[in-house]
Each structure stands twice: as structure tokens, then as C-alpha cells.
mmCIF file as gemmi writes it, N, C-alpha and C atoms, coordinates in Angstrom:
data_model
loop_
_atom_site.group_PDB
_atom_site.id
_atom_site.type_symbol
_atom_site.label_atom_id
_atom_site.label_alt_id
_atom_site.label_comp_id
_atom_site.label_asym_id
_atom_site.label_entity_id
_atom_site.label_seq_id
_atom_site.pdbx_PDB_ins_code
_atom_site.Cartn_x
_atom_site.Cartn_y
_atom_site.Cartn_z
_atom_site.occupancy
_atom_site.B_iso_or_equiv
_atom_site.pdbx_formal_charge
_atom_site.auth_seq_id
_atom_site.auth_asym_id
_atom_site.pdbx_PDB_model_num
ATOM 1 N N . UNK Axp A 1 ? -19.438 -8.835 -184.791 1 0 ? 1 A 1
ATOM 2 C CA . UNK Axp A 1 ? -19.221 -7.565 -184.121 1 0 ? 1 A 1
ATOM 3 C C . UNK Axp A 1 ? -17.725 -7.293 -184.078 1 0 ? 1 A 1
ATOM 4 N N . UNK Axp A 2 ? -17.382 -6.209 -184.898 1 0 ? 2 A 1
ATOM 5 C CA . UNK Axp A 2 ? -16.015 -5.842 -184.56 1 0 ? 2 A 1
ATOM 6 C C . UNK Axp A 2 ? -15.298 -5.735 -183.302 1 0 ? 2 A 1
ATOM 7 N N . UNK Axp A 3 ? -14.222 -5.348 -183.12 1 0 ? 3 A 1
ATOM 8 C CA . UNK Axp A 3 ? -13.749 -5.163 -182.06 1 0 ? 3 A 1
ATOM 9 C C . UNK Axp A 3 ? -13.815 -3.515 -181.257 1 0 ? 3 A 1
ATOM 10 N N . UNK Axp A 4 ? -13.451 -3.683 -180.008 1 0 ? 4 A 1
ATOM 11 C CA . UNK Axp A 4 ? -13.261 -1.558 -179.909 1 0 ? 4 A 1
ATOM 12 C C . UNK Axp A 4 ? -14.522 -1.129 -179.263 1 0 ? 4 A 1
ATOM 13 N N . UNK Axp A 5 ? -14.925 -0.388 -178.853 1 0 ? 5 A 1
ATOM 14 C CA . UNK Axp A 5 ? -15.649 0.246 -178.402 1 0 ? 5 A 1
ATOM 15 C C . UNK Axp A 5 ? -16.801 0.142 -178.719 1 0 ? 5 A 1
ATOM 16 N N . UNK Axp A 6 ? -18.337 0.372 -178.437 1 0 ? 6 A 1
ATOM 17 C CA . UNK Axp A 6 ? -19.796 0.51 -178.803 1 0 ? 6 A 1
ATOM 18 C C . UNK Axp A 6 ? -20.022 2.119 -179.454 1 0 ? 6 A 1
ATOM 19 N N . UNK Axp A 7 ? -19.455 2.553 -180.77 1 0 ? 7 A 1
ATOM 20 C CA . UNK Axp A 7 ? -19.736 3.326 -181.535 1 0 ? 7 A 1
ATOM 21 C C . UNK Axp A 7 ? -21.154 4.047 -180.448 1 0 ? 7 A 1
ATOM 22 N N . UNK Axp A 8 ? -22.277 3.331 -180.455 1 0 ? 8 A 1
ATOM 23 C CA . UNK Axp A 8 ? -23.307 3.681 -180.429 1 0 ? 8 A 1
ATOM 24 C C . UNK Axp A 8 ? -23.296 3.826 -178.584 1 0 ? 8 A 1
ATOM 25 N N . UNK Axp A 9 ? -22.787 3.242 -177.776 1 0 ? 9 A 1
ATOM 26 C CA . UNK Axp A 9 ? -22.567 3.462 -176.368 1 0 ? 9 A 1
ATOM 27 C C . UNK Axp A 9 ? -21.723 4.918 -175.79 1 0 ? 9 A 1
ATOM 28 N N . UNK Axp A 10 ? -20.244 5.136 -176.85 1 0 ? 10 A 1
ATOM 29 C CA . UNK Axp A 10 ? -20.204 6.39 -176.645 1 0 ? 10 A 1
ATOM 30 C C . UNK Axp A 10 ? -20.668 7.853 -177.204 1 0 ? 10 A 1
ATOM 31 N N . UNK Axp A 11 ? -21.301 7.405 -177.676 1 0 ? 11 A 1
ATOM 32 C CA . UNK Axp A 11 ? -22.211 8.319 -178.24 1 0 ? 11 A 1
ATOM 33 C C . UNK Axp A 11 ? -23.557 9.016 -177.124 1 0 ? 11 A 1
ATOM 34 N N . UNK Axp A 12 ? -24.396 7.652 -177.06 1 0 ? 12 A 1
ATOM 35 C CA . UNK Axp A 12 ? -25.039 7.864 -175.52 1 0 ? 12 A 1
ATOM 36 C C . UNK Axp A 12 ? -24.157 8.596 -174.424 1 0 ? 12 A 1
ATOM 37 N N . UNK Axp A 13 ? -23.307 8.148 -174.019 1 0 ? 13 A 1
ATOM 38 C CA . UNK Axp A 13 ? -22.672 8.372 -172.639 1 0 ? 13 A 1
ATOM 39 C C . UNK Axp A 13 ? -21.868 9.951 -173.049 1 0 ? 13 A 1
ATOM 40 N N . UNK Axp A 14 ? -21.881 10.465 -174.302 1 0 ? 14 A 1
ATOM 41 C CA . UNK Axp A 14 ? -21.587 11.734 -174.278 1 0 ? 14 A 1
ATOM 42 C C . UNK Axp A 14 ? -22.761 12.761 -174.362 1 0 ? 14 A 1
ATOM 43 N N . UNK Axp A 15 ? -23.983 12.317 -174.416 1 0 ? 15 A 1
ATOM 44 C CA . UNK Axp A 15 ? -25.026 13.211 -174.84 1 0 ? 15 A 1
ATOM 45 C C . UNK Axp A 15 ? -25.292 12.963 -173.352 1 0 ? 15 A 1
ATOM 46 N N . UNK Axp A 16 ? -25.014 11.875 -172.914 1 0 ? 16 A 1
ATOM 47 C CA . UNK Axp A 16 ? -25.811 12.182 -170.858 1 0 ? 16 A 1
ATOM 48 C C . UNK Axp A 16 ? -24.641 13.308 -170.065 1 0 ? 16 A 1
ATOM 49 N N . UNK Axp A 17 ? -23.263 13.023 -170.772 1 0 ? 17 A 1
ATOM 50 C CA . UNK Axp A 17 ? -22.259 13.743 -169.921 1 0 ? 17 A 1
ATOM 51 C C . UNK Axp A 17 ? -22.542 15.344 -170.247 1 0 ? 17 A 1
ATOM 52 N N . UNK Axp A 18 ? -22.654 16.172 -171.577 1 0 ? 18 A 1
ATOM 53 C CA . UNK Axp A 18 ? -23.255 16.823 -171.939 1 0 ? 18 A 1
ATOM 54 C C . UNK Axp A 18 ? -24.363 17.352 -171.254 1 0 ? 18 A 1
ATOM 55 N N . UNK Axp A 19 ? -25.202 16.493 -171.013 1 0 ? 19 A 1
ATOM 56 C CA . UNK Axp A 19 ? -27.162 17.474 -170.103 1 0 ? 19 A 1
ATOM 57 C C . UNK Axp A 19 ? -26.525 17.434 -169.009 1 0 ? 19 A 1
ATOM 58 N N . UNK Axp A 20 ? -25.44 16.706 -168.089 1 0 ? 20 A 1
ATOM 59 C CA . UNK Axp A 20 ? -24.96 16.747 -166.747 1 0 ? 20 A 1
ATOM 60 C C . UNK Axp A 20 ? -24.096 18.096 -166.873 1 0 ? 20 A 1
ATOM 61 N N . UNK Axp A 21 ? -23.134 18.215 -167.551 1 0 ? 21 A 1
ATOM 62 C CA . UNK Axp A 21 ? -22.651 19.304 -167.507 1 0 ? 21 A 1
ATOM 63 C C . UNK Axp A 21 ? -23.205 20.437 -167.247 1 0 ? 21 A 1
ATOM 64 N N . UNK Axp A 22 ? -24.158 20.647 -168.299 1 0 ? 22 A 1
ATOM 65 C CA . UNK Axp A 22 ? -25.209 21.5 -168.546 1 0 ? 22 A 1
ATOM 66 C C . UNK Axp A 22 ? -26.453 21.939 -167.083 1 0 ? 22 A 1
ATOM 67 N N . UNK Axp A 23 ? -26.494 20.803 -166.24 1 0 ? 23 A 1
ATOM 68 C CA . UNK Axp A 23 ? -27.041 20.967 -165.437 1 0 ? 23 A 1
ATOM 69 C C . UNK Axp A 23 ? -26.221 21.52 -164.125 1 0 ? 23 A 1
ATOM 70 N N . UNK Axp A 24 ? -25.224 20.901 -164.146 1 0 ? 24 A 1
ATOM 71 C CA . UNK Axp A 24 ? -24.069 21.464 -162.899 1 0 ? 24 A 1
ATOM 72 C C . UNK Axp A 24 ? -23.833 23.231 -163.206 1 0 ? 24 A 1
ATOM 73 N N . UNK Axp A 25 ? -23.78 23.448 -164.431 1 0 ? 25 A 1
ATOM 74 C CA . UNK Axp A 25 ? -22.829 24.217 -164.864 1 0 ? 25 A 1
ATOM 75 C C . UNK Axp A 25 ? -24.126 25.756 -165.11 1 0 ? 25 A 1
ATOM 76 N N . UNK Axp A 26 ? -25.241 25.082 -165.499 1 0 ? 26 A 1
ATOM 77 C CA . UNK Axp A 26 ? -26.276 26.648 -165.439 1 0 ? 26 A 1
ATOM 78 C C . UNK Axp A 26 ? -27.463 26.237 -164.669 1 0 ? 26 A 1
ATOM 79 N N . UNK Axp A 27 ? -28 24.897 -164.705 1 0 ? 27 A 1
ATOM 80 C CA . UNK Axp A 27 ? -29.414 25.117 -163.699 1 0 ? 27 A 1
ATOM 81 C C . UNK Axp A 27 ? -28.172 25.351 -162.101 1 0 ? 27 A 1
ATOM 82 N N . UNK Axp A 28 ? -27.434 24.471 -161.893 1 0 ? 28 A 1
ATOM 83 C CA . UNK Axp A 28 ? -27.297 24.602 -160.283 1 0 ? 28 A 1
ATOM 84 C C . UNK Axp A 28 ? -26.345 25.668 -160.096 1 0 ? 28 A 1
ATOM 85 N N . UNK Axp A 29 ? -25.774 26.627 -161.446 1 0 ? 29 A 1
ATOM 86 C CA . UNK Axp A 29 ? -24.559 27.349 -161.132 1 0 ? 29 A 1
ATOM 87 C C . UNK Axp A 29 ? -23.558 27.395 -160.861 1 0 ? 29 A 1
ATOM 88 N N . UNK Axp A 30 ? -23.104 25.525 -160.895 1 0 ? 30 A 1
ATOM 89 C CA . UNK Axp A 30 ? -21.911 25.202 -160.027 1 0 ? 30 A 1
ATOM 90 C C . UNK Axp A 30 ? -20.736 26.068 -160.997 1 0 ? 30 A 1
ATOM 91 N N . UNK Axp A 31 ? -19.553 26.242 -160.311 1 0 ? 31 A 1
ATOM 92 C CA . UNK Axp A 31 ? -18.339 26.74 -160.926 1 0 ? 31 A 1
ATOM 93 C C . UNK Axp A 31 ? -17.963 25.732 -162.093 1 0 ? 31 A 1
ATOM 94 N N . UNK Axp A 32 ? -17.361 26.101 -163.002 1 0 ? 32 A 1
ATOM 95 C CA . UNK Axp A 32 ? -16.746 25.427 -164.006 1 0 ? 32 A 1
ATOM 96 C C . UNK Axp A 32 ? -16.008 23.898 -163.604 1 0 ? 32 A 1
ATOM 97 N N . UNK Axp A 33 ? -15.094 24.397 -162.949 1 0 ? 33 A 1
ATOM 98 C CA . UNK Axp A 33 ? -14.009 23.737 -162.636 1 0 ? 33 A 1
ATOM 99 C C . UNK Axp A 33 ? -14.574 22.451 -161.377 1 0 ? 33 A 1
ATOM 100 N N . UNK Axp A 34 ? -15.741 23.315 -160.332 1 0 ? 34 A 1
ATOM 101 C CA . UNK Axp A 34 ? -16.326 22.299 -159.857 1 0 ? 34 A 1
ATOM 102 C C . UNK Axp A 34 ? -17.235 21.512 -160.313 1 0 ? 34 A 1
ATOM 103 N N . UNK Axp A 35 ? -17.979 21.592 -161.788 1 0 ? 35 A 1
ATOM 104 C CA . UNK Axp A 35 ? -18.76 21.028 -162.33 1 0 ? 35 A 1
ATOM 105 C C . UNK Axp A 35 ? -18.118 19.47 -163.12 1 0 ? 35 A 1
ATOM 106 N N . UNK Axp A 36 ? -16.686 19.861 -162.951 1 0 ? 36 A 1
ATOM 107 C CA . UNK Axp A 36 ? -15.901 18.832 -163.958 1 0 ? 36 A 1
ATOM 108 C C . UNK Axp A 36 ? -15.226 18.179 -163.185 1 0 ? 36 A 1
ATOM 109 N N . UNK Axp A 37 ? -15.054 18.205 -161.841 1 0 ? 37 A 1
ATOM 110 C CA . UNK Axp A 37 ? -14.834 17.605 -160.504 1 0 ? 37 A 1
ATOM 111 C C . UNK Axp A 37 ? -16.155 16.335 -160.313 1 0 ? 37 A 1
ATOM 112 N N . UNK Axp A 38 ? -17.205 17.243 -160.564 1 0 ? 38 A 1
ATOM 113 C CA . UNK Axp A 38 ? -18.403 16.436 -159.877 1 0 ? 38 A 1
ATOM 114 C C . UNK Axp A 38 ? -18.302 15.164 -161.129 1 0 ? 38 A 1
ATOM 115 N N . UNK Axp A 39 ? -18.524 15.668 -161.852 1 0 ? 39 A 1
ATOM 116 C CA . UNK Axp A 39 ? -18.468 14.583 -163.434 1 0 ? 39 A 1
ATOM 117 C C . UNK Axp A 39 ? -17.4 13.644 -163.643 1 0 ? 39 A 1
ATOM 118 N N . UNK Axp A 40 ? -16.203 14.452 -162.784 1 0 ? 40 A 1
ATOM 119 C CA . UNK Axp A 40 ? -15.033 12.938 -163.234 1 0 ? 40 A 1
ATOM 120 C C . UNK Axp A 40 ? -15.431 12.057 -162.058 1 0 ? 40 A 1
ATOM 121 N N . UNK Axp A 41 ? -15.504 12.815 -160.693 1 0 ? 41 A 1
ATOM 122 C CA . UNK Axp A 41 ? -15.009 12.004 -159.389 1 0 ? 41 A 1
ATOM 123 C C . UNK Axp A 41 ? -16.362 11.194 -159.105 1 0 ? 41 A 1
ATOM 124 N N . UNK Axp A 42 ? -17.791 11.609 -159.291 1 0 ? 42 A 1
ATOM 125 C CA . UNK Axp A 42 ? -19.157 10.922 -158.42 1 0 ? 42 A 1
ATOM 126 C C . UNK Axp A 42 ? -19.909 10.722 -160.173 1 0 ? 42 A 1
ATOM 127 N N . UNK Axp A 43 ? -19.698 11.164 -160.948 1 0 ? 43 A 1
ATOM 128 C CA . UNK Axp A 43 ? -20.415 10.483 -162.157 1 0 ? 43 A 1
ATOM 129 C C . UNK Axp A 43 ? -20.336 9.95 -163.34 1 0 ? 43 A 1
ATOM 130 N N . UNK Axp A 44 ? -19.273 9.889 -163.921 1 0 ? 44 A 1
ATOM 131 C CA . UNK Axp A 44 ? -18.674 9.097 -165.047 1 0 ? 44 A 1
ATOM 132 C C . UNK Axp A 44 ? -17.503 8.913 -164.605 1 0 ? 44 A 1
ATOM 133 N N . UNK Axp A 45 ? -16.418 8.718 -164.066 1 0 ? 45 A 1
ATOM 134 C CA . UNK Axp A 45 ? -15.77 8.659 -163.869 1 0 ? 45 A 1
ATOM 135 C C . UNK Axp A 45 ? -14.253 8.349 -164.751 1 0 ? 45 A 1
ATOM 136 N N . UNK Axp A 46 ? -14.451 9.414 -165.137 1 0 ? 46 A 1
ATOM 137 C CA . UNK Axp A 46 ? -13.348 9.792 -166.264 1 0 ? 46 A 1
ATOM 138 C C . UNK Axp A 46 ? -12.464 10.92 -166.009 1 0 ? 46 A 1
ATOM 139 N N . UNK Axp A 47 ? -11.401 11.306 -166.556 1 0 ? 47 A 1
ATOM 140 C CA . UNK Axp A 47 ? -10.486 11.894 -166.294 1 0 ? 47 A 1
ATOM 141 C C . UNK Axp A 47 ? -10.928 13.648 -166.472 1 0 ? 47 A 1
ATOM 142 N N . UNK Axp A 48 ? -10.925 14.331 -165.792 1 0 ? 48 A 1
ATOM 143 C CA . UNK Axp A 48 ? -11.004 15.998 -165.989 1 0 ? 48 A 1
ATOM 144 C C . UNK Axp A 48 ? -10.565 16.179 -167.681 1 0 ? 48 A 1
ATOM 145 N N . UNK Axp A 49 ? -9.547 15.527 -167.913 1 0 ? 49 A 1
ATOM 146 C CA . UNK Axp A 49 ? -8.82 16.161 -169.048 1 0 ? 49 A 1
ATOM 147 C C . UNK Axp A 49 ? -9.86 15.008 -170.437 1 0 ? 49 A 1
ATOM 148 N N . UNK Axp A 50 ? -9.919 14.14 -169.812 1 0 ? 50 A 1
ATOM 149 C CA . UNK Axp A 50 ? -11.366 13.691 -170.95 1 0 ? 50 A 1
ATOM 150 C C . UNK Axp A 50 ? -12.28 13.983 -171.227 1 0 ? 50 A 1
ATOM 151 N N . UNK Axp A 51 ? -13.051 14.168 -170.187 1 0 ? 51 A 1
ATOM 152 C CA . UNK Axp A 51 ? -14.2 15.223 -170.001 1 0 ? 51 A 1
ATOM 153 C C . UNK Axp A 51 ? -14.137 16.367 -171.072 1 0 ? 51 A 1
ATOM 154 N N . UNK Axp A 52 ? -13.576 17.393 -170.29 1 0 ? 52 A 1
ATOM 155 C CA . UNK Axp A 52 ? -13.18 18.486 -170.788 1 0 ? 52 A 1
ATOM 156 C C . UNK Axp A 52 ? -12.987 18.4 -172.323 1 0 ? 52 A 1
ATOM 157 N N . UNK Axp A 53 ? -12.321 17.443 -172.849 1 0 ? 53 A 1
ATOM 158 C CA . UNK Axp A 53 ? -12.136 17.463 -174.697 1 0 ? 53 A 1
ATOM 159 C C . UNK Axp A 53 ? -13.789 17.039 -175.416 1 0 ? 53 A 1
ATOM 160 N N . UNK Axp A 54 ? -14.15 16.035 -174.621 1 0 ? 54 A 1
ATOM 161 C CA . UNK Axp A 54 ? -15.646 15.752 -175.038 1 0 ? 54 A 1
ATOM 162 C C . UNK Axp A 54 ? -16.874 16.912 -174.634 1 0 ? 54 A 1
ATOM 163 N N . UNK Axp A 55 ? -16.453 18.014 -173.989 1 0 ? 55 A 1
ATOM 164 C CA . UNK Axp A 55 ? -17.448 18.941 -174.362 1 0 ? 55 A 1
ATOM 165 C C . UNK Axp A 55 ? -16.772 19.765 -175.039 1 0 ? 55 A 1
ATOM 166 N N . UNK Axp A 56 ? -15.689 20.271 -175.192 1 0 ? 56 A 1
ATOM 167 C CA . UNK Axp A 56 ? -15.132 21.003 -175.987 1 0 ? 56 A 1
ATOM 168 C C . UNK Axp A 56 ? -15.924 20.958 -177.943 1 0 ? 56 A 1
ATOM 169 N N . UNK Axp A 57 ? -15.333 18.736 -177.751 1 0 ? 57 A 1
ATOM 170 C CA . UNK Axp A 57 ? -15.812 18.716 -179.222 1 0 ? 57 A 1
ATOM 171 C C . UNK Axp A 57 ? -17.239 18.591 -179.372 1 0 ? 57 A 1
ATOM 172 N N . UNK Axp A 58 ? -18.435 18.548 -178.723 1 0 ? 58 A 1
ATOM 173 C CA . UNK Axp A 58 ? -19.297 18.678 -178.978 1 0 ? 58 A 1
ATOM 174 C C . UNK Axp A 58 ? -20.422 19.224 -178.57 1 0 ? 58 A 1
ATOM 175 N N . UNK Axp A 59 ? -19.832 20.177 -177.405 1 0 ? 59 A 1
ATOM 176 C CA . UNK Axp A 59 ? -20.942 21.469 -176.952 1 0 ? 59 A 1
ATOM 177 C C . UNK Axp A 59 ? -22.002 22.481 -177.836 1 0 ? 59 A 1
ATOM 178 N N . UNK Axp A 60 ? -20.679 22.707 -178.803 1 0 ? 60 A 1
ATOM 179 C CA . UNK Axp A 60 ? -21.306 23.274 -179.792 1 0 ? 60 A 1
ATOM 180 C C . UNK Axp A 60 ? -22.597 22.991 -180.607 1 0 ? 60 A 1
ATOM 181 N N . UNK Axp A 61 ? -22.714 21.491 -180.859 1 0 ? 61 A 1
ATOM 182 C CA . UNK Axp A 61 ? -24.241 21.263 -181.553 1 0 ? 61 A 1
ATOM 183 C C . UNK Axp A 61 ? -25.016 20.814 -180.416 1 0 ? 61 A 1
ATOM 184 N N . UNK Axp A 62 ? -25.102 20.857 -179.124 1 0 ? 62 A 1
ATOM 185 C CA . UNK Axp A 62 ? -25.472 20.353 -178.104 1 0 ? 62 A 1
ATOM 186 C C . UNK Axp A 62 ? -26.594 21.591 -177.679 1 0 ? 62 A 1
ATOM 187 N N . UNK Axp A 63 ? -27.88 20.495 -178.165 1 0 ? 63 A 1
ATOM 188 C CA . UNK Axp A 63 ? -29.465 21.422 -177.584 1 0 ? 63 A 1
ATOM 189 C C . UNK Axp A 63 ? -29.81 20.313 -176.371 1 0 ? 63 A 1
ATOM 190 N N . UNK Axp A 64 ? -29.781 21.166 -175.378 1 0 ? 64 A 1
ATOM 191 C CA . UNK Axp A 64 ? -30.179 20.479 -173.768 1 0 ? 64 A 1
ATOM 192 C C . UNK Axp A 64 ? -31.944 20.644 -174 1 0 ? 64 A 1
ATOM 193 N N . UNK Axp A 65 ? -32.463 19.979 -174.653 1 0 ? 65 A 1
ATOM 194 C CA . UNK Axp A 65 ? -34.35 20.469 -174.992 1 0 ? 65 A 1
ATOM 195 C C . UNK Axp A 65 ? -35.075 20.021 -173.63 1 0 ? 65 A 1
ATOM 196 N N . UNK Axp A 66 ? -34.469 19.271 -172.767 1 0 ? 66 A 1
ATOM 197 C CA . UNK Axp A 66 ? -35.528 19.112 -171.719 1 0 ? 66 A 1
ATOM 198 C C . UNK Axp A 66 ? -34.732 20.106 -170.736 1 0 ? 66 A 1
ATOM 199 N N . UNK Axp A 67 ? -33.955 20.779 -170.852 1 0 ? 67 A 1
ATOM 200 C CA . UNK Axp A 67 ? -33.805 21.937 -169.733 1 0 ? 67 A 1
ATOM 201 C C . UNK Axp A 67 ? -34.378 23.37 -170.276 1 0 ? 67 A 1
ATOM 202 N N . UNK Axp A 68 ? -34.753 23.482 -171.972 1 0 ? 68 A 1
ATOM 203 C CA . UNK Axp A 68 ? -35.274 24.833 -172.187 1 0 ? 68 A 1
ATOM 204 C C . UNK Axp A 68 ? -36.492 25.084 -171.326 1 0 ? 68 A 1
ATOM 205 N N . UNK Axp A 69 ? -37.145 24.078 -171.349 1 0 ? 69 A 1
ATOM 206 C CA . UNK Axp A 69 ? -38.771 24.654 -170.826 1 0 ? 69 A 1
ATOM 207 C C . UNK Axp A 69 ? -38.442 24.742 -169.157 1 0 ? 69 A 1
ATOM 208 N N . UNK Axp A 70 ? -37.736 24.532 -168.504 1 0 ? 70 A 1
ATOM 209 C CA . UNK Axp A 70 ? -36.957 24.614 -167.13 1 0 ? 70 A 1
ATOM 210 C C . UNK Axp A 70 ? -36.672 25.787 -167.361 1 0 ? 70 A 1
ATOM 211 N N . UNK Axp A 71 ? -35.802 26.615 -168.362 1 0 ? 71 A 1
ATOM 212 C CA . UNK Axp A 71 ? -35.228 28.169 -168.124 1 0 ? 71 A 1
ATOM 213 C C . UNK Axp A 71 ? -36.032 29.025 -167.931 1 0 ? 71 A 1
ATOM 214 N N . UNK Axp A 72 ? -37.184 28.368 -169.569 1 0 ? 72 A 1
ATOM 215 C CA . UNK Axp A 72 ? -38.153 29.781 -169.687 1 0 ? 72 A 1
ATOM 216 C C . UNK Axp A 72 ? -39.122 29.615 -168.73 1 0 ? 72 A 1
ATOM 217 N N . UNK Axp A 73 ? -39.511 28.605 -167.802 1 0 ? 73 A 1
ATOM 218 C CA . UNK Axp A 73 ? -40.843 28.882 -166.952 1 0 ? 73 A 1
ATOM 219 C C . UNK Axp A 73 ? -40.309 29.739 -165.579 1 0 ? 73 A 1
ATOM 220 N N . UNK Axp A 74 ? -40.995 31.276 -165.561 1 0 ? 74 A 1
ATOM 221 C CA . UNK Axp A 74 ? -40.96 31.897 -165.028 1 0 ? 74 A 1
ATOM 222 C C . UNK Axp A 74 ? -41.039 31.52 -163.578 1 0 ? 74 A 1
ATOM 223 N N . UNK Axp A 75 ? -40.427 32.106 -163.102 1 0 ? 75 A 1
ATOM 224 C CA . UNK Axp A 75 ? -39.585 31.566 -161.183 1 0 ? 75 A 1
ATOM 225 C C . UNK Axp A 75 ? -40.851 32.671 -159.852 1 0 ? 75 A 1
ATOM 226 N N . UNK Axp A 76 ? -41.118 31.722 -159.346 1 0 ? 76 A 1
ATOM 227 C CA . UNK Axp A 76 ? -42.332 32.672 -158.503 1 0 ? 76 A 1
ATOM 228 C C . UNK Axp A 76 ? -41.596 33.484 -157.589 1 0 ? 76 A 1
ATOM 229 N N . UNK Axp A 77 ? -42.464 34.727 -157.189 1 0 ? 77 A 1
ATOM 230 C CA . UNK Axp A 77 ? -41.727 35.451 -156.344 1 0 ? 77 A 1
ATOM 231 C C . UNK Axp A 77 ? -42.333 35.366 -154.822 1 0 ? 77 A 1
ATOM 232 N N . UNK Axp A 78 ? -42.055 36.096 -154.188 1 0 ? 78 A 1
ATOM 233 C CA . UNK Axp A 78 ? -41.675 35.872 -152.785 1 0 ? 78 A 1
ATOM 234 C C . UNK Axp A 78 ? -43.66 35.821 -152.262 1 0 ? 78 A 1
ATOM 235 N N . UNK Axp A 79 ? -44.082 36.928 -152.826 1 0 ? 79 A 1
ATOM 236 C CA . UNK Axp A 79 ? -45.853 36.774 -152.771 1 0 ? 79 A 1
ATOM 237 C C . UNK Axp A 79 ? -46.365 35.475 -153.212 1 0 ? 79 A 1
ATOM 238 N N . UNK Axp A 80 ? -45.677 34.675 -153.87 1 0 ? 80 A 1
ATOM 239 C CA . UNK Axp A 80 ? -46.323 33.579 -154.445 1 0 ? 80 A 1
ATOM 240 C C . UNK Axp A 80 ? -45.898 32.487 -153.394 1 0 ? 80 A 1
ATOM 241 N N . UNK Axp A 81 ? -44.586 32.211 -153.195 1 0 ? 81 A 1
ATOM 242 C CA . UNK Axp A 81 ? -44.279 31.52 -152.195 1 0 ? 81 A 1
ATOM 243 C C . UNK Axp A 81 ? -45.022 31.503 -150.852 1 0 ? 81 A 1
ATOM 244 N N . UNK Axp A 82 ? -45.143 32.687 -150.39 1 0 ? 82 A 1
ATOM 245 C CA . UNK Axp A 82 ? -45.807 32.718 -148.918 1 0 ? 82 A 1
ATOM 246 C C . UNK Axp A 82 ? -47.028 32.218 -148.992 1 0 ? 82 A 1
ATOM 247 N N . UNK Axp A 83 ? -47.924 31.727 -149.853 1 0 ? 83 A 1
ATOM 248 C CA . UNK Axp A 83 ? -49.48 31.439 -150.205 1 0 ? 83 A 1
ATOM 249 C C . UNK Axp A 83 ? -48.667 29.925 -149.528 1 0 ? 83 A 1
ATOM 250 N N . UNK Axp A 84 ? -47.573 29.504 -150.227 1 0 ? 84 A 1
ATOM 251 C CA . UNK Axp A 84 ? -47.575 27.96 -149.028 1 0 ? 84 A 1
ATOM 252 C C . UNK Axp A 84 ? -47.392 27.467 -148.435 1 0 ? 84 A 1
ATOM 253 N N . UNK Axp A 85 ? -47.146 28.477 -147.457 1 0 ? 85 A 1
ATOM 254 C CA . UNK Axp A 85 ? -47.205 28.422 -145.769 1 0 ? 85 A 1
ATOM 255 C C . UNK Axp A 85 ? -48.023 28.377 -145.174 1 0 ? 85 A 1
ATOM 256 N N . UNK Axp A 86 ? -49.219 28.497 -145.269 1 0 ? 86 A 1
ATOM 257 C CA . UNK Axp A 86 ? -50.29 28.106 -145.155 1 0 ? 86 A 1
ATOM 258 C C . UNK Axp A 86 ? -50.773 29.668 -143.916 1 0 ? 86 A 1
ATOM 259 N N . UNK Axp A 87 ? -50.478 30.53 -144.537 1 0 ? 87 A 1
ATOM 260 C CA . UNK Axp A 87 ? -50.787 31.741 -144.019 1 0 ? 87 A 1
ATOM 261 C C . UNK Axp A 87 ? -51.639 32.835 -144.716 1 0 ? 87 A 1
């Protein structure tokens, strides 16, 4: 085994930093800037300015496939909700 890094470890750990982003940043809406807060300081703990270059370089081919079926399933409305209140 060569020396240096797990080729294959950062690879993983950019496709999880990636769906995290992705999740801070459109399912929960967080702000940009607080999404890359949450990611350096409570979940990888890497530098803002690292972060930031690793989605830069690979956002672009980046398909989040277990959050599509999350976008498109239609969000109930307020008539649907009240059925579970038990009213």
C-alpha cells in the first residue's frame, strides 16, 4: 500500500459531504454560508475554505438520487394535516 491518503476514502467522504450540503442547503433551506458553518464546525470538520473548493469541484456531476423522490413527493396541505388530529 502506497503512502498518502485512501484514494478511495476521499472519494466517499466527498460524495457524503456533497448529499450534506445538499441537504442543509435545499431540503432544510439553510443559508449558504450557514450550511458551510454546519459542515466545517459539527460535521466533517474541515476548513470553510476546503469545503467550499470540494463542492465547487464537484457539484457539478453531483446527482443527490435519494433526495429526488423527497422533492417530487407532493407536500400535504393543511386539509390533509388536520385528518391527524384526530378531529
Amino acid at each position: 500500500m502506497g503512502k498518502g491518503r485512501n484514494r478511495d476514502l476521499i472519494y466517499r467522504r466527498d460524495e457524503k459531504l456533497l448529499l450534506r450540503y445538499y441537504y442543509w442547503t435545499e431540503v432544510e433551506r439553510l443559508r449558504f454560508d450557514d450550511a458551510l458553518r454546519v459542515l466545517s464546525e459539527k460535521e466533517f470538520f474541515l476548513s470553510e475554505e476546503r469545503i467550499l473548493k470540494i463542492i465547487r469541484e464537484k457539484y457539478d456531476s453531483f446527482v443527490p438520487e435519494q433526495y429526488l423522490a423527497v422533492a417530487r413527493r407532493p407536500r400535504p396541505v393543511t386539509a390533509q394535516l388536520s385528518l391527524f388530529k384526530g378531529e
